[in-house]
N, C-alpha and C positions, 0 to 999 in steps of 0.2 A: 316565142311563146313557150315551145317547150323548156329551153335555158330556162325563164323565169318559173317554171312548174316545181324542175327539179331544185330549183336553187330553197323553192318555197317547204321541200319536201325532205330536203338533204339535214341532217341533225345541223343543229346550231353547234358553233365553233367553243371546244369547254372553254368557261371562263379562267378569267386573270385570277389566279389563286389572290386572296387579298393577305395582307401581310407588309413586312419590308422586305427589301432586296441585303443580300447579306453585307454589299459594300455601304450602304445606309448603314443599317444593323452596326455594321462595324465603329462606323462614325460616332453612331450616339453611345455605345457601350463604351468603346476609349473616350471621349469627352465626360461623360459621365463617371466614369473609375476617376479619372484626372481629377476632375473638381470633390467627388466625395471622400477619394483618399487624402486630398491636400486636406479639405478642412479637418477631419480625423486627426492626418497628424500636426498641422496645427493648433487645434485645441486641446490633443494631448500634449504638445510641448509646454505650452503656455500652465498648464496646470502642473505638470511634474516638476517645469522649472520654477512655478512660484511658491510653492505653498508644500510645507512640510504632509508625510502621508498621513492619513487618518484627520488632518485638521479640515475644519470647515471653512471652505472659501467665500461661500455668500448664500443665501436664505436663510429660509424655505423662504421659496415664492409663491404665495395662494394656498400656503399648506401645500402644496401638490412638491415639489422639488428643490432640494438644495444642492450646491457646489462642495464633494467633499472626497478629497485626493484618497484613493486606493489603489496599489498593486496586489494583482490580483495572478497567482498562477495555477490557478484551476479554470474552472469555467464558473457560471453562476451557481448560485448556492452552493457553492464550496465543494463541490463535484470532480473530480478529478483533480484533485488539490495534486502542488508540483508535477503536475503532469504537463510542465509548457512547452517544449520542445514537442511531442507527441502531438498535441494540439493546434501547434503549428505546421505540421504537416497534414495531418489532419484538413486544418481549415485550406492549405494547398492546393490537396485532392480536389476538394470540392469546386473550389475556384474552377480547376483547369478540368472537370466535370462538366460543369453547367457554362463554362465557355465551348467545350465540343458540344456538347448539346446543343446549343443555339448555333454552331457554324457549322456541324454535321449532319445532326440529325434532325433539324427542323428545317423544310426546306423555304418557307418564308415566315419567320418568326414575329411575331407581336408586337407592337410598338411596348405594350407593359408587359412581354416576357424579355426582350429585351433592356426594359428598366430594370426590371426583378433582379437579373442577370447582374447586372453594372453594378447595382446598391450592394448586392451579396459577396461579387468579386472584391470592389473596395473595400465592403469590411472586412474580408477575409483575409484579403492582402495588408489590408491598414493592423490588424490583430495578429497575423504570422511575425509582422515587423518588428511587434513590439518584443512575440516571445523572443525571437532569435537573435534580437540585438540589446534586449535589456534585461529577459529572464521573467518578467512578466509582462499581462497587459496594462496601461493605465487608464483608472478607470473612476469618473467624478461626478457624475447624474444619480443625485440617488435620492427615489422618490420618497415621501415622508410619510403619505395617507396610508399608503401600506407596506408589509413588509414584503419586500421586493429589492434584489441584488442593485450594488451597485453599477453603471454600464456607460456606456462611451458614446460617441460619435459610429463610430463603428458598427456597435452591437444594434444600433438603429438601424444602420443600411440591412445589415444583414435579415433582421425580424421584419422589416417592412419590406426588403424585397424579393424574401420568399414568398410573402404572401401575394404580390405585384405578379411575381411566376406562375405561379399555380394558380391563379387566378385568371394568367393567360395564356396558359397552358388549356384550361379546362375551356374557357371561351375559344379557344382556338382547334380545338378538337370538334367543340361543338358546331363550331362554320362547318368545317371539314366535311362534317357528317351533313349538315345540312345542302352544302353543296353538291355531295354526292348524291344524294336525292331528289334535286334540283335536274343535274345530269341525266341520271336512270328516267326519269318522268320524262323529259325531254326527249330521250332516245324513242321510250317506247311511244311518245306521240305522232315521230317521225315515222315510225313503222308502222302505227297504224292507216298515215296516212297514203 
């Protein structure tokens, strides 16, 4: 009877942080780099090797987008124009950034901070490749309805998974906090009782 009083009385055991384990994490981030940088530079090959630069490969489709070859050695809108090598280390840093970030300093990362992660590495890796082995990036999506840069396979991973990041970054701070609230209540119910 007493065993059962105190067992009733003694704080609950803290919960399983929710999250992935970082050999998971690991798994889906290298599969994911793997398949996003192939297609990248898959579809960057295909377009530099077929079609002269500046010509138009095919559209617009919907009005919204056509296929149309650019080397490009700044960034968008013409931003750091021959700045490629720089940019390429540059997008390096960040890579090998936000990979310790997800295997250091988060101790169970997100299933979409770990997308974020993989989308942003790939492009960043898939865009280093291009400054440092060709002198620019190659660059063929370029939308029509408005004016807005020409951009890649790549430059997608990287703008869709920052926002993947920070987006589970913010949700995952926010468990955190809510957990530990969860805890503290928990505690002080035990002591009251």
């Amino acid at each position: 009877m007493e065993e059962q009083k105190h067992a009733e009385t003694a704080s609950p055991a803290p919960a399983r942080l929710a999250g992935l384990s970082r050999p998971r994490a690991a798994v889906i981030l290298a599969a994911l780099v793997a398949v996003w940088f192939a297609l990248d530079q898959l579809t960057k090959a295909y377009f530099n090797g077929s079609f002269a630069v500046g010509e138009v490969a095919a559209g617009p489709f919907l009005g919204l987008v056509r296929f149309r070859l650019v080397h490009n050695t700044g960034m968008a809108w013409g931003l750091f124009g021959d700045s490629t090598f720089l940019l390429g280390v540059v997008s390096l840093l960040v890579c090998v950034f936000l990979t310790a970030y997800l295997f250091v300093l988060s101790p169970r990362p997100s299933v979409l901070e770990t997308i974020g992660v993989g989308l942003v590495v790939a492009g960043g890796l898939g865009n280093a490749l291009d400054r440092f082995t060709l002198g620019y990036v190659v660059d063929f999506i370029e939308p029509v309805f408005i004016d807005f840069p020409v951009f890649n396979v790549a430059d997608i991973g990287v703008m869709c998974g920052f926002v993947l990041f920070v987006v589970g970054m913010l949700l995952s701070y926010r468990r955190a906090a809510h957990e530990e609230r969860q805890l503290a209540a928990s505690g002080e119910e035990g002591e009251d009782q």
